[in-house]
VEXDREN-2710 file (C-alpha; in Angstrom, 1 decimal):
% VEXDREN-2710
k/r/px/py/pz
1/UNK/65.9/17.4/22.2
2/UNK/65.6/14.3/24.7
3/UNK/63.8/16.2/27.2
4/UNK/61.0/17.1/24.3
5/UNK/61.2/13.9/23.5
6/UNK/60.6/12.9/27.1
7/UNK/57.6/15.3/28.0
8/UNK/56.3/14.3/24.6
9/UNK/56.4/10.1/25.9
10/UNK/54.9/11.4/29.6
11/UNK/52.2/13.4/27.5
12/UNK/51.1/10.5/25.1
13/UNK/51.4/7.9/27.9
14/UNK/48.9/10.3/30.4
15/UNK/46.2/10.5/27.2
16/UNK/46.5/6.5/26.9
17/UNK/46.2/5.6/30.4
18/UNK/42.1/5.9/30.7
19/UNK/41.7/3.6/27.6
20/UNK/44.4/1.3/29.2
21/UNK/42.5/1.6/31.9
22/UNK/39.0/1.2/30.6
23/UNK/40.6/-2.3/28.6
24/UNK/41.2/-3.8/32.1
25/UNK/40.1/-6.9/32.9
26/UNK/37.8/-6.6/36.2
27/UNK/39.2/-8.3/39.4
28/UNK/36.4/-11.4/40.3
29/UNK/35.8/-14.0/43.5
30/UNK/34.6/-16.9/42.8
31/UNK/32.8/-20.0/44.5
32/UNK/30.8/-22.9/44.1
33/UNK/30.4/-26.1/45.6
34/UNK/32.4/-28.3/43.3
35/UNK/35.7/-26.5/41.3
36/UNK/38.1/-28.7/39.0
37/UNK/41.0/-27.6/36.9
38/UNK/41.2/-28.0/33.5
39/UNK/43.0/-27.1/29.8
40/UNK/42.6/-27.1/26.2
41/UNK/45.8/-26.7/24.3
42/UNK/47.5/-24.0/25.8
43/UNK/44.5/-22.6/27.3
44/UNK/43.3/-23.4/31.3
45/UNK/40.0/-23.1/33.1
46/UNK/38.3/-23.9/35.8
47/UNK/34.8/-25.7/35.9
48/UNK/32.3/-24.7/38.4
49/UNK/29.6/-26.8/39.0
50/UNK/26.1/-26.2/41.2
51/UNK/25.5/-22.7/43.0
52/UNK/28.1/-20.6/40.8
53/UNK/28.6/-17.7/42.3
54/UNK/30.9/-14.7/40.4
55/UNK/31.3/-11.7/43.0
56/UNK/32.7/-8.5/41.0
57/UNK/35.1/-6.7/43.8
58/UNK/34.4/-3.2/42.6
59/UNK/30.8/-2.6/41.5
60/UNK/27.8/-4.1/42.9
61/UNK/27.1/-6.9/40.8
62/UNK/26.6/-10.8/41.4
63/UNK/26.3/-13.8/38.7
64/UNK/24.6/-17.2/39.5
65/UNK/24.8/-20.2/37.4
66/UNK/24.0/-23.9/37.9
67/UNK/27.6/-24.4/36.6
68/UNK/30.2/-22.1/34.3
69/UNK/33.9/-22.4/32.7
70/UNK/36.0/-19.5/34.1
71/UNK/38.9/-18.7/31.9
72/UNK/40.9/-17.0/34.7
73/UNK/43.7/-15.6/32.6
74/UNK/41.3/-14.3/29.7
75/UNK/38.7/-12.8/32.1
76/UNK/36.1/-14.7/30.5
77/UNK/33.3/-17.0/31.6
78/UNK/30.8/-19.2/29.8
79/UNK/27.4/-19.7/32.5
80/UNK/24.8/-22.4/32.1
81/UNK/21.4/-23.8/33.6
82/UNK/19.6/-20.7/35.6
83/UNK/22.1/-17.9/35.1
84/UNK/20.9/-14.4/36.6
85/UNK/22.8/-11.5/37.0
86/UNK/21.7/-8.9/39.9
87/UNK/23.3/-5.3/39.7
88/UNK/22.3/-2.1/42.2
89/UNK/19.6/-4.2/43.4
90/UNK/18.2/-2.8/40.2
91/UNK/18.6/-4.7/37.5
92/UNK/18.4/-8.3/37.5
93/UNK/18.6/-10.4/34.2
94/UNK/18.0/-13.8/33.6
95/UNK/18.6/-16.5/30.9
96/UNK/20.1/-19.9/30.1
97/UNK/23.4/-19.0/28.7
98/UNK/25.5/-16.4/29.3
99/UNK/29.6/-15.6/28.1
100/UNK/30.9/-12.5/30.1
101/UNK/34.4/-10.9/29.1
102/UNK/35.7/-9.0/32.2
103/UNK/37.5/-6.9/29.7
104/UNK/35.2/-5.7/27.4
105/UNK/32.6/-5.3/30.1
106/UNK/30.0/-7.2/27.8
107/UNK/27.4/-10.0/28.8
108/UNK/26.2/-12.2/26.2
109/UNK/23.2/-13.7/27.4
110/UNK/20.8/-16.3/25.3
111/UNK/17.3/-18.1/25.5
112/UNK/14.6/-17.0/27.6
113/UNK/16.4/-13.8/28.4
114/UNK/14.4/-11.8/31.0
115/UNK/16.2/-8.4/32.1
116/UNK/14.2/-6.3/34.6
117/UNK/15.1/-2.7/35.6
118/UNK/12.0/-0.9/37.8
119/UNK/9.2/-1.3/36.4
120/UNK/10.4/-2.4/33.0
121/UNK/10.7/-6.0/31.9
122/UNK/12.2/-7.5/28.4
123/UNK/11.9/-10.8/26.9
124/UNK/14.3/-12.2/24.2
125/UNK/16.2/-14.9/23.4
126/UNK/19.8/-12.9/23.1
127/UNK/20.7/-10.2/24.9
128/UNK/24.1/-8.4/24.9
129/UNK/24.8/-6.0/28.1
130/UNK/27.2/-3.8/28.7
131/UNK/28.1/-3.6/32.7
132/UNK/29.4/-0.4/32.2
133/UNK/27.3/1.6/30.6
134/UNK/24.8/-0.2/31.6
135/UNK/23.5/-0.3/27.9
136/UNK/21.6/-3.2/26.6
137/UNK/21.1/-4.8/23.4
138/UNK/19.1/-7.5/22.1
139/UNK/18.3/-8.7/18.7
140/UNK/16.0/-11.5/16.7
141/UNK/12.8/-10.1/18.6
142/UNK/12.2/-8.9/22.0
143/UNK/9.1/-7.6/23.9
144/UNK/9.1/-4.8/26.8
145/UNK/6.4/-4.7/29.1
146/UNK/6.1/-1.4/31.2
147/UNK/3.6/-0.4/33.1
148/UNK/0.4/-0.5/31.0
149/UNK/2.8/-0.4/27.5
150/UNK/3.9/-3.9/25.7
151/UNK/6.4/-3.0/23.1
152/UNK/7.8/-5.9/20.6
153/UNK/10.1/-5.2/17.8
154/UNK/13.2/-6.8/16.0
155/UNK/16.3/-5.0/17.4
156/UNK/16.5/-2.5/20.2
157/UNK/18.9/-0.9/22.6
158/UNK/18.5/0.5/26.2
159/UNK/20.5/3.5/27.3
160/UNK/19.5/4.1/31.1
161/UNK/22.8/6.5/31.4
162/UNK/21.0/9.0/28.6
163/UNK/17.4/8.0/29.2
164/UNK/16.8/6.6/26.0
165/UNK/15.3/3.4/24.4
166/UNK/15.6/2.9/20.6
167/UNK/13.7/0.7/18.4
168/UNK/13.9/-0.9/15.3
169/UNK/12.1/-3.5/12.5
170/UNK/8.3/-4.2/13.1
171/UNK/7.9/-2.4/16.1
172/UNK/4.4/-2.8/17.5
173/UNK/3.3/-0.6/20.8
174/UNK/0.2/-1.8/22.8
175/UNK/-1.6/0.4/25.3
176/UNK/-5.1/0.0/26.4
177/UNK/-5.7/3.1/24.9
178/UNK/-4.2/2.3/21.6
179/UNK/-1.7/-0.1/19.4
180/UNK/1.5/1.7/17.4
181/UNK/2.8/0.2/14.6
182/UNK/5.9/2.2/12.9
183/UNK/9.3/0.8/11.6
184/UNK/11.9/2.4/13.9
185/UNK/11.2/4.6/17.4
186/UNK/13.3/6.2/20.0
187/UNK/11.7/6.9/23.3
188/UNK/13.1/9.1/26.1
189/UNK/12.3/7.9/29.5
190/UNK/12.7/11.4/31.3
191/UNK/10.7/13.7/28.9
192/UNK/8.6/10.5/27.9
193/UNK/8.3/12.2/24.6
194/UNK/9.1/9.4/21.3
195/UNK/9.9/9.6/17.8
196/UNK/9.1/7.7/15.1
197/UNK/10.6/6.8/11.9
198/UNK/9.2/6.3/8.2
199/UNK/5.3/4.4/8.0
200/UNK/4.0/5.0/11.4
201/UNK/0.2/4.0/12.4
202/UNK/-1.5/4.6/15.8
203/UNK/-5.2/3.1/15.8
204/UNK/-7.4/4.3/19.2
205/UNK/-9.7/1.4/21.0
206/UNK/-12.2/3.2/19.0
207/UNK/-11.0/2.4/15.9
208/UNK/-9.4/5.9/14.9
209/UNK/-6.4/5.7/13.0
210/UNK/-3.9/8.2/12.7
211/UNK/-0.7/7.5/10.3
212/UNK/1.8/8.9/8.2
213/UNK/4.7/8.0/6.2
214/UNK/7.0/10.5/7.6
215/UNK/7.4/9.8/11.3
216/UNK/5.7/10.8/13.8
217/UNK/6.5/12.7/17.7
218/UNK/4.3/11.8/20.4
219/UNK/4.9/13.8/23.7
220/UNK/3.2/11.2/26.4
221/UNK/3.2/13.6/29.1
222/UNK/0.7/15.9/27.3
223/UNK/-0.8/12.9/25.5
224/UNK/-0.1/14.8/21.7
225/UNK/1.2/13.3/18.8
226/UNK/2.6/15.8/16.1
227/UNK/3.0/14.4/12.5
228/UNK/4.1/15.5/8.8
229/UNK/1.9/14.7/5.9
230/UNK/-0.5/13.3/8.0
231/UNK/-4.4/11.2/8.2
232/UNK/-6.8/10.9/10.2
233/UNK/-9.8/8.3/9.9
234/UNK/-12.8/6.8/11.7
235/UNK/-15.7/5.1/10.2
236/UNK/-17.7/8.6/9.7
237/UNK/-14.6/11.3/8.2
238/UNK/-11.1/11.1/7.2
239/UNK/-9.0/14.4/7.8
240/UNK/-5.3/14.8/5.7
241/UNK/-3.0/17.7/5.6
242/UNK/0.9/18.5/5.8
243/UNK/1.2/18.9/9.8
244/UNK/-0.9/17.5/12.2
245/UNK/-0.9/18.2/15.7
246/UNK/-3.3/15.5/18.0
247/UNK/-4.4/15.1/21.7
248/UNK/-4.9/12.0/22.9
249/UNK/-6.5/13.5/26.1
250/UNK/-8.6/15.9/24.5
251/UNK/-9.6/13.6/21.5
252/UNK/-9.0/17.0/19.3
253/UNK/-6.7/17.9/16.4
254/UNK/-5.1/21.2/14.4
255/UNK/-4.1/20.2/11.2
256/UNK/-1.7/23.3/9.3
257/UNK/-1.9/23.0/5.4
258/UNK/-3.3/21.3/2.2
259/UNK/-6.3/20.4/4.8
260/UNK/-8.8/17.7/3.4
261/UNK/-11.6/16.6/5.5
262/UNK/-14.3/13.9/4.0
263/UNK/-17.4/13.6/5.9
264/UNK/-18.1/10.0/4.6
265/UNK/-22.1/9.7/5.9
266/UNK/-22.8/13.2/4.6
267/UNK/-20.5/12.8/1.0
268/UNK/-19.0/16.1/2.2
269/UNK/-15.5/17.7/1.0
270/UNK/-13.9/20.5/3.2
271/UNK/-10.6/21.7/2.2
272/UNK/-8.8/24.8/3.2
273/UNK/-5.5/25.8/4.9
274/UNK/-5.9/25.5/8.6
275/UNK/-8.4/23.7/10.6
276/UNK/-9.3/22.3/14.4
277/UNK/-11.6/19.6/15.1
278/UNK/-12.4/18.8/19.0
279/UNK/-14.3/15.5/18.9
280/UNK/-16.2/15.8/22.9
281/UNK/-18.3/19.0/21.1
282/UNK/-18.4/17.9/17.8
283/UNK/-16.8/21.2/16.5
284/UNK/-14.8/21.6/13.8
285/UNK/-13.2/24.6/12.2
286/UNK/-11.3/25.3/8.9
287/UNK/-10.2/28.5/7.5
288/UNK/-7.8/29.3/4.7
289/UNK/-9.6/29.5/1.6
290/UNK/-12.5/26.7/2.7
291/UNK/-14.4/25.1/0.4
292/UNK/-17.2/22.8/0.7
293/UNK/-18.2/20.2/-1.7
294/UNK/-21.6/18.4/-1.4
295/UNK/-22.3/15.8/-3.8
296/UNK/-26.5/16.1/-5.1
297/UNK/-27.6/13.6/-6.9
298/UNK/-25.6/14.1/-10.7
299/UNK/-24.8/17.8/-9.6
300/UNK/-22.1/19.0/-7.3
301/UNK/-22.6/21.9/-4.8
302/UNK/-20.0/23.9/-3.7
303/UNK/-19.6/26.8/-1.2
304/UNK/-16.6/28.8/0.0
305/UNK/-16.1/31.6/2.8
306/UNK/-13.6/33.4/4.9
307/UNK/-14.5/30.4/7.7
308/UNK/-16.2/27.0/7.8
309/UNK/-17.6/25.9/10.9
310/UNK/-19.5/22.3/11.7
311/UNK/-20.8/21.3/14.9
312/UNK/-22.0/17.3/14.8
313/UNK/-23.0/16.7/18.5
314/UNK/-25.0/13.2/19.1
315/UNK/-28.5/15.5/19.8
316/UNK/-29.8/15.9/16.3
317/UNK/-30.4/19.0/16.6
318/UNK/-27.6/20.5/17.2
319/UNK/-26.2/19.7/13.8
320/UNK/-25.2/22.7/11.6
321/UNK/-22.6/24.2/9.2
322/UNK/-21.8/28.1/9.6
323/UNK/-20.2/30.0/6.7
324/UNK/-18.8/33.4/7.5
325/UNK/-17.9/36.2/6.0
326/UNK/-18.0/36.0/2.6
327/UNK/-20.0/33.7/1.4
328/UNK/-20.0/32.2/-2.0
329/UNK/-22.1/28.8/-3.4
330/UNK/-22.3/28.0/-6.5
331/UNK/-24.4/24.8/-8.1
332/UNK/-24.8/24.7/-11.9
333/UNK/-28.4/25.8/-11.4
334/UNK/-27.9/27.7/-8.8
335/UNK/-25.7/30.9/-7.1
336/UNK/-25.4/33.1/-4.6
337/UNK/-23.5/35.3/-2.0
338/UNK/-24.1/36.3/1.5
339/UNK/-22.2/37.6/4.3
340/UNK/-23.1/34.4/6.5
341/UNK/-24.9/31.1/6.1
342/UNK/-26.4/28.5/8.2
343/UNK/-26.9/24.8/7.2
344/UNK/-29.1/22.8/9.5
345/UNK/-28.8/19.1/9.1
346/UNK/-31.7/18.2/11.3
347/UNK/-34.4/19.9/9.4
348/UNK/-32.1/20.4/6.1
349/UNK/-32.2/24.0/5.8
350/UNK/-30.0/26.4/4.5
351/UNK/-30.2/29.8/6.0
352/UNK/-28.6/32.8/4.4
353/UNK/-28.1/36.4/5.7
354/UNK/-27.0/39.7/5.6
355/UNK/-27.5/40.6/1.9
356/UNK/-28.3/37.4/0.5
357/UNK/-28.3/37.0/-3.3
358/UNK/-29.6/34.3/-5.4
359/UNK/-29.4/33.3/-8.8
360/UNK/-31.0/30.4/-10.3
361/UNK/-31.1/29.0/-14.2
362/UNK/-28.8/31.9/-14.7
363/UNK/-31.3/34.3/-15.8
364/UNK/-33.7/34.5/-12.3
365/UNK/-32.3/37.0/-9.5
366/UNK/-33.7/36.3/-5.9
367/UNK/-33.1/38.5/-2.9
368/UNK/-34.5/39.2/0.4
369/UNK/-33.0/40.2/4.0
370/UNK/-32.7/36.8/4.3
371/UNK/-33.3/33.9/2.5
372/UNK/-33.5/29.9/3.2
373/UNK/-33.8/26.8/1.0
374/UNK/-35.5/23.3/2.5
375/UNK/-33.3/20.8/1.0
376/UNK/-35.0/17.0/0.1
377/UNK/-32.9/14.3/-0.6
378/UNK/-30.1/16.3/-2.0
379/UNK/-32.0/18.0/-3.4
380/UNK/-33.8/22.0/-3.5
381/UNK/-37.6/22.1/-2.5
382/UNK/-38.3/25.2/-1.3
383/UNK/-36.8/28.4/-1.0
384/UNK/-38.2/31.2/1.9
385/UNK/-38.0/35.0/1.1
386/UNK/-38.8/37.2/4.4
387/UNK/-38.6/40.9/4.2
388/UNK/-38.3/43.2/1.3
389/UNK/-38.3/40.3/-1.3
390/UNK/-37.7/40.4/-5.0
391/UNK/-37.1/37.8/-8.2
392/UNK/-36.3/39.6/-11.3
393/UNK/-36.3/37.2/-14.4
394/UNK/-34.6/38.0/-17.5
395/UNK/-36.1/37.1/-20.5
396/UNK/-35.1/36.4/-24.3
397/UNK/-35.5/40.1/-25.3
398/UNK/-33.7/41.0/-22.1
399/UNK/-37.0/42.4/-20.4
400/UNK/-37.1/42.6/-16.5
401/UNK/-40.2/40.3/-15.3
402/UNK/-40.2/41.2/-11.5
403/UNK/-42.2/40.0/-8.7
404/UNK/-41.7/41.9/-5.1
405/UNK/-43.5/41.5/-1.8
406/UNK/-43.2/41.2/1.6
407/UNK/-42.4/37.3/1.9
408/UNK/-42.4/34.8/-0.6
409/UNK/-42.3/30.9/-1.1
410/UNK/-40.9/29.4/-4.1
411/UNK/-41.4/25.5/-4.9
412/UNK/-38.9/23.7/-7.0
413/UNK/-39.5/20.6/-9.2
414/UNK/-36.5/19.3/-10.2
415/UNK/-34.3/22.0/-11.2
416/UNK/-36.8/24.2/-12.3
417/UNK/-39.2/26.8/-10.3
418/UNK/-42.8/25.6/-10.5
419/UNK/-44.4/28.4/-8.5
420/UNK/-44.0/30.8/-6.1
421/UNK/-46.7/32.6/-3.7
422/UNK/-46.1/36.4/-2.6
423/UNK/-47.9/37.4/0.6
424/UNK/-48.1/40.6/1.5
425/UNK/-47.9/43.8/-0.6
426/UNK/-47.7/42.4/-3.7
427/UNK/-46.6/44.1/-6.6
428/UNK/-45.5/42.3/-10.2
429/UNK/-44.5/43.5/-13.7
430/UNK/-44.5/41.3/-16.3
431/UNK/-43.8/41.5/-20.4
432/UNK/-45.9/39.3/-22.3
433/UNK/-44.9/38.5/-25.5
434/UNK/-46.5/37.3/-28.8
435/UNK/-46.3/34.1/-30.9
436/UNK/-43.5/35.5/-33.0
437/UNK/-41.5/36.1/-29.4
438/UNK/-42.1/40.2/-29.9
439/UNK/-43.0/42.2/-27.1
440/UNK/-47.0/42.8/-26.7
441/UNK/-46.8/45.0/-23.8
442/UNK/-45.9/45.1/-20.1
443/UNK/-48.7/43.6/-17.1
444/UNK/-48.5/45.6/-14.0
445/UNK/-50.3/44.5/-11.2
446/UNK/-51.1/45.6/-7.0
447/UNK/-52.4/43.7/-5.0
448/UNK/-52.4/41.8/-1.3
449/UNK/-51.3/38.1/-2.5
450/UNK/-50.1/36.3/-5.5
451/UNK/-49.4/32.9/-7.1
452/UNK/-47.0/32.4/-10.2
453/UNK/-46.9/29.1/-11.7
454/UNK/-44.1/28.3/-14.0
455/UNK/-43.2/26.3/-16.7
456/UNK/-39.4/25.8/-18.1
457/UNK/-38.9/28.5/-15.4
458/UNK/-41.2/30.9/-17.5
459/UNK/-44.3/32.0/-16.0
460/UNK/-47.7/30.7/-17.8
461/UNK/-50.2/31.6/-15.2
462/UNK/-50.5/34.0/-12.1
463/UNK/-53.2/34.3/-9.8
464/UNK/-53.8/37.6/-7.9
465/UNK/-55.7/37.9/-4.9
466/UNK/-57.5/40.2/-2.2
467/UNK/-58.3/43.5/-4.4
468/UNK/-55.8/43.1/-7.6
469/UNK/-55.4/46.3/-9.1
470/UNK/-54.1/45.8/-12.8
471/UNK/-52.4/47.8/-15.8
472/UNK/-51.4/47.1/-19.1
473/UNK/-49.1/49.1/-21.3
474/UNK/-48.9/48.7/-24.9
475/UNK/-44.8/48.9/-26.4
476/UNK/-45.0/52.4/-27.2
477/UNK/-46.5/53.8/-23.6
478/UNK/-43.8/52.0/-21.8
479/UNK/-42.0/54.6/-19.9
480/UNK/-38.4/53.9/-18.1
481/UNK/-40.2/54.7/-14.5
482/UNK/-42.8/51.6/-15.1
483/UNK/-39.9/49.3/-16.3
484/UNK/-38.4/48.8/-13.2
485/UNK/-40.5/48.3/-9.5
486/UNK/-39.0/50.3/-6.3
487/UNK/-36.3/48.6/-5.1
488/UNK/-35.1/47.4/-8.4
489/UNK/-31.4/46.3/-9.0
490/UNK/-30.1/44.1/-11.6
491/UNK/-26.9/42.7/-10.0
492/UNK/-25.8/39.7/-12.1
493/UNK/-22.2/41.1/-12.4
494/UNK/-21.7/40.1/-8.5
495/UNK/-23.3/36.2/-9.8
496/UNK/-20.2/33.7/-8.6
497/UNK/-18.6/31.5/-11.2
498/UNK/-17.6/28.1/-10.2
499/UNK/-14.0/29.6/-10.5
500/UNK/-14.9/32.2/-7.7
501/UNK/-15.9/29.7/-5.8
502/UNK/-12.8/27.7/-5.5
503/UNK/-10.2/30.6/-6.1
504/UNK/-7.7/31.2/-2.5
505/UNK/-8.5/34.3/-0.6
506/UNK/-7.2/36.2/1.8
507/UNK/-7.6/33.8/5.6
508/UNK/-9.6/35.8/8.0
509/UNK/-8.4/34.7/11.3
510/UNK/-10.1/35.5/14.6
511/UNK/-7.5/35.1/16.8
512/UNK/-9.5/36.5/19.6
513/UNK/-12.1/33.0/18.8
514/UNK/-9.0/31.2/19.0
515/UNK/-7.4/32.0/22.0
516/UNK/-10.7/31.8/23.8
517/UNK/-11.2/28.4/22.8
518/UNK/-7.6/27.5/24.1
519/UNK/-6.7/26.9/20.7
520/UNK/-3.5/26.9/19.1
521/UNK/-1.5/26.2/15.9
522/UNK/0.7/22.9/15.8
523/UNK/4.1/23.8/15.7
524/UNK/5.8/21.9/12.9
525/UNK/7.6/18.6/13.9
526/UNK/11.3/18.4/13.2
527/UNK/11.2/14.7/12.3
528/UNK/14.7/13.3/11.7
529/UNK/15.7/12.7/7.8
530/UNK/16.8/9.0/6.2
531/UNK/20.3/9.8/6.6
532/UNK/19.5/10.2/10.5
533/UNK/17.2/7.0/10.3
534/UNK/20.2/4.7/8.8
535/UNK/22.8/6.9/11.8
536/UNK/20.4/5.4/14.2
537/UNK/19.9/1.8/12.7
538/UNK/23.8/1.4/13.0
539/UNK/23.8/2.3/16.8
540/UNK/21.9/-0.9/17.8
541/UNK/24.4/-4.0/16.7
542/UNK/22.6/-6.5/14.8
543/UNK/24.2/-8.9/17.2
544/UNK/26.0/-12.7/16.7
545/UNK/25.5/-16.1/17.4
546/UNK/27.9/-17.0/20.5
547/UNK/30.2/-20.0/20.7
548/UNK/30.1/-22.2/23.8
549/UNK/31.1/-25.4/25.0
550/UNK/28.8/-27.9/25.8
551/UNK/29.8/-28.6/29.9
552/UNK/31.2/-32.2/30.6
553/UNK/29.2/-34.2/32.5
END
C-alpha cells in the first residue's frame, strides 16, 4: 500500500510540475542610473529613476522607463514616463504606464498605448499583453492601422500564436475601397479570410451597400464576401435574398433564394429563386420561377419564364430584357405566351417569338410568327404582326370576327384598339348585327389592303383597298366552311391568368450557359450562432483600471 501511495505522489507531483512551472516568476537584471531602497509595511522595493532598463534573462525582451518601482520579491514592477517594451525585434509597445507581474506573464500598459508588430500598429489608451503567448488585449477603444486597413472598435484581442484578431462593440473597418461597420469580427491573418457577427454593413467608394443582420464571411484573398439573408443597394436597384455570394474584384454577385431585385429608375420587380448579376457587362440573370413586375401607369404588368435575362450596359442601345422559354405576361387588358421575348429599352419594344399569342380586352385573339408592341410612356401604342397574321374577335353572340393577312399594324388608344391596317393578302369575315343585337348576316371580304377602325374595341368602319372582292351571306346561307378563314384556331383555353403568371415552375437551368460564363452557385455560409457570438465576447476580458503609485519626487 505505501508504494501505491508513493507512485501515486510521484505521478500527481510530474502532472503539477508544468503549471508550477508555468506560475514561476521570471528571473530579471536590472539597471538605471539612480537605484534607492525602499518599504511599505512589510513590503520592499526598489525605485529606479532615469534610463530604466529591465533585461528578461531567458527570452528576448527589454523594458525602458524614465523611472519604475520594482517589487523584487513579488516579481512586479510599476513603469512611468516613456515606457516601451521591445520583444524579437518584432514587437515593440509603447505607453505611459505600465505594471508587469513576472509571474503571471501579463503587461498592463495605459495612455497613449502604441504596440507595433510588422506592419500592424494599435492605438489605445489600455492595453494588457501577455509575454507568453504573446496575446494582446485592449479595451475602452482602440484603432489598428495595417497596411491600407484602419480598424477601430471597443474591445479586441490579438492572437499571433493562432493567427487570429477578434473584434468587438462598434467595429468600423476603413479601406480605400470600402468602410465595414458590423458589431463583433474575427479575422485570420494567414487565410486573411473574416467573420462577422450580427448587423454587418460594407458600403463601396461608390456608394454600394451590402448588409445583413446575420453576419457576414469575407474571404480577402479572393476579394468575396458571403452572407445570409442578405441586400444589396446602389442608387439605381436593390437586390435581397437568403444567401449572397459577392466579389469585390469582379463587382458581381449570385444571390441563392427568395431573390428580389428592384430596378428603382425603371419601377421594375424581378423575383425568382437563383440569380447572377456581373456589374462591368451590365448582365444580370435570374431563374427559378422569375417574375417581372412593371408598374404602367394605374395597371401592373407582369411576365414570368423559365429565365430572365437584362443586360443595362452604359451604350443605350444595348439595353434589353430576354425571357426564355416559356413565356407568360399577363396585364389586365392584355395576355399572351411565347417561347421567348425581347424587351428593348432604347426604342421600347417588346418582341415576341416562336408561337406568340396575344389576347387583349379578353375577347380579341392576336397571333403572328412573331409579334412586337411599341411601348409609350408605360404605356401600349402599337403592336407589329409579320407573317401569317390573324385577330379573331369574339363577339356578344359568340361569333368569330376575323381579320388575317400577311402583316398587320394595330394602334392603341388607351386601352382600347382604335385601328389596325392589314397589308398584304387580305382576307376578313365579319358578322354584322342589327339594332336589336341579332345576327344580320356574315361580310366576307378579299382583297390586297385593309383598314379597321374601332370603337369600344368593336369595329364601326373598314376600308378595303386595291381590288376588294366582297360577299355577304344572309343567317340561313351561313355554312360551317365560311365561318372560319384558313388558318383559324380559337385558342383562348391557353389565355394566362394572373395566377399562371406568378405560379412556381419547374427551374430550367443551363448549366452549360453557366459554366461558360465562369459562373457558379454561392456555397452557403456557415455563420456562427448567438450562443458562439456570447463564447467569443467572453474570450476578450473587458479589462480593469490598474492601481499605481504616484513616484516620489
Amino acid at each position: 500500500m505505501r508504494i501505491i501511495l508513493l507512485a501515486f505522489s510521484v505521478l500527481m507531483l510530474g502532472l503539477s510540475l508544468p503549471s508550477m512551472a508555468q506560475n514561476k516568476k521570471e528571473k530579471v537584471d536590472y539597471d538605471a542610473e539612480n537605484l534607492y531602497n525602499g518599504r511599505r509595511g512589510n513590503i520592499r522595493y526598489q525605485k529606479l529613476i532615469d534610463n530604466v532598463v529591465f533585461r528578461f534573462k531567458k527570452r528576448d525582451a527589454i523594458i525602458y522607463a524614465d523611472s519604475a518601482y520594482y517589487y523584487r520579491k513579488e516579481g512586479e514592477m510599476e513603469c512611468y514616463g516613456k515606457v516601451r517594451i521591445v520583444e524579437n525585434d518584432s514587437i515593440n509597445i509603447t505607453s505611459k504606464k505600465l505594471v508587469y507581474r513576472t509571474q503571471e506573464r501579463l503587461a498592463r500598459l495605459r495612455e497613449e498605448v502604441v504596440y507595433t508588430d510588422g506592419d500592424m500598429i494599435l492605438y489605445t489608451d489600455f492595453l494588457d499583453y501577455n509575454t507568453s503567448s504573446k496575446s494582446a488585449h485592449y479595451f475602452n477603444g482602440g484603432n489598428i492601422v495595417d497596411g491600407q486597413n484602419n480598424l477601430d472598435s471597443d474591445r479586441g484581442t490579438y492572437y499571433p500564436n493562432q493567427n487570429k484578431m477578434i473584434f468587438v462593440g462598434n467595429v468600423v473597418l476603413t479601406n480605400p475601397d470600402y468602410i465595414m461597420e458590423t458589431d463583433s469580427l474575427v479575422y485570420n491573418t494567414i487565410t486573411k479570410e473574416a467573420i462577422t457577427f450580427g448587423f454587418t454593413k460594407s458600403t463601396s467608394k461608390d456608394g454600394m451597400t451590402l448588409e445583413t443582420d446575420h453576419g457576414m464571411i469575407y474571404d480577402a484573398s479572393s476579394e468575396e464576401s458571403y452572407v445570409e439573408e442578405g441586400q444589396v443597394e446602389t442608387d439605381s436597384y436593390l437586390v435581397t435574398g437568403d444567401d449572397m455570394k459577392y466579389n469585390r474584384g469582379t463587382d458581381s454577385y449570385s444571390v441563392i433564394g427568395n431573390v428580389f431585385m428592384l430596378s428603382k429608375k425603371d419601377s421594375v420587380i424581378v423575383t425568382g429563386e437563383e440569380a447572377y448579376y456581373d456589374k462591368a457587362t451590365g448582365y444580370t440573370k435570374v431563374w427559378g420561377s422569375p417574375v417581372m413586375k412593371k408598374l404602367m401607369e394605374a395597371d401592373t404588368f407582369y411576365m414570368s419564364a423559365d429565365t430572365l435575362v437584362a443586360i443595362d450596359n452604359e451604350a443605350q442601345q444595348e439595353n434589353k430584357m430576354l425571357a426564355y422559354h416559356d413565356v407568360l405576361i399577363w396585364k389586365s387588358d392584355l395576355q399572351g405566351i411565347a417561347d421567348s421575348l425581347c424587351y428593348d429599352m432604347a426604342d421600347s419594344m417588346i418582341y415576341l417569338y416562336e408561337d406568340p399569342l396575344l389576347w387583349a380586352q379578353n375577347t380579341n385573339q392576336i397571333e403572328a410568327d412573331s409579334i412586337s408592341l411599341l411601348m409609350a410612356n408605360n404605356t401600349l401604342d402599337k403592336m407589329f404582326l409579320k407573317r401569317n397574321s390573324f385577330i379573331i374577335m369574339e363577339d356578344t353572340l359568340k361569333n368569330y370576327n376575323q381579320i388575317k393577312g400577311r402583316e398587320m399594324i394595330a394602334y392603341f388608344e388607351g386601352q382600347n384598339i382604335s385601328m389596325v391596317d392589314v397589308n398584304g393578302n387580305s382576307e376578313s369575315n365579319y358578322y354584322a348585327l342589327k339594332q336589336d343585337n341579332t345576327l344580320h348576316g356574315l361580310n366576307h371580304t378579299l382583297c390586297s389592303n385593309m383598314k379597321i377602325f374601332f370603337e369600344d374595341n368593336e369595329p364601326v368602319n373598314v376600308r378595303f383597298y386595291v381590288q376588294p372582292e366582297a360577299s355577304f351571306y344572309p343567317p340561313h346561307t351561313i355554312e360551317p366552311e365560311i365561318e372560319k378563314l384558313s388558318g383559324f384556331n380559337w385558342r383562348i383555353e391557353e389565355k394566362p391568368t394572373k395566377a399562371d403568371v406568378l405560379a412556381p415552375r419547374l427551374a430550367k437551368i443551363d448549366s452549360l450557359m453557366l459554366d461558360s460564363l465562369g459562373i457558379e452557385k454561392p456555397a452557403t455560409p456557415i455563420l456562427l450562432n448567438l450562443e458562439e457570438k456570447e463564447s467569443l465576447e467572453k474570450e476578450i476580458p473587458k479589462g480593469e483600471e490598474m492601481q499605481t503609485i504616484p513616484m516620489e519626487q
